[in-house]
C-alpha angles and dihedrals in degrees: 000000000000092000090046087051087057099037089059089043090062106044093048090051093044084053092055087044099059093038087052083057103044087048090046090051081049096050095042091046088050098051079041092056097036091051092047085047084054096048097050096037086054089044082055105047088232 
């Protein structure tokens, strides 16, 4: 049971990881967006 105790251990935090990371690659893509958005709204004059 120990194994099965790890093995779970490691798949929920490899599941967090990778939703952690999906969120971060959100987030940066967002701020990257909203600064481009910024930038050309500023270029524009908008």
């Amino acid at each position: 049971s120990d194994f099965l105790d790890k093995s779970v251990g490691v798949f929920i935090l490899g599941g967090l990881g990778s939703w952690f990371g999906l969120l971060g690659l959100l987030l940066v893509r967002l701020l990257l967006f909203q600064r481009v958005k910024g930038i050309a709204g500023l270029g524009f004059g908008e």
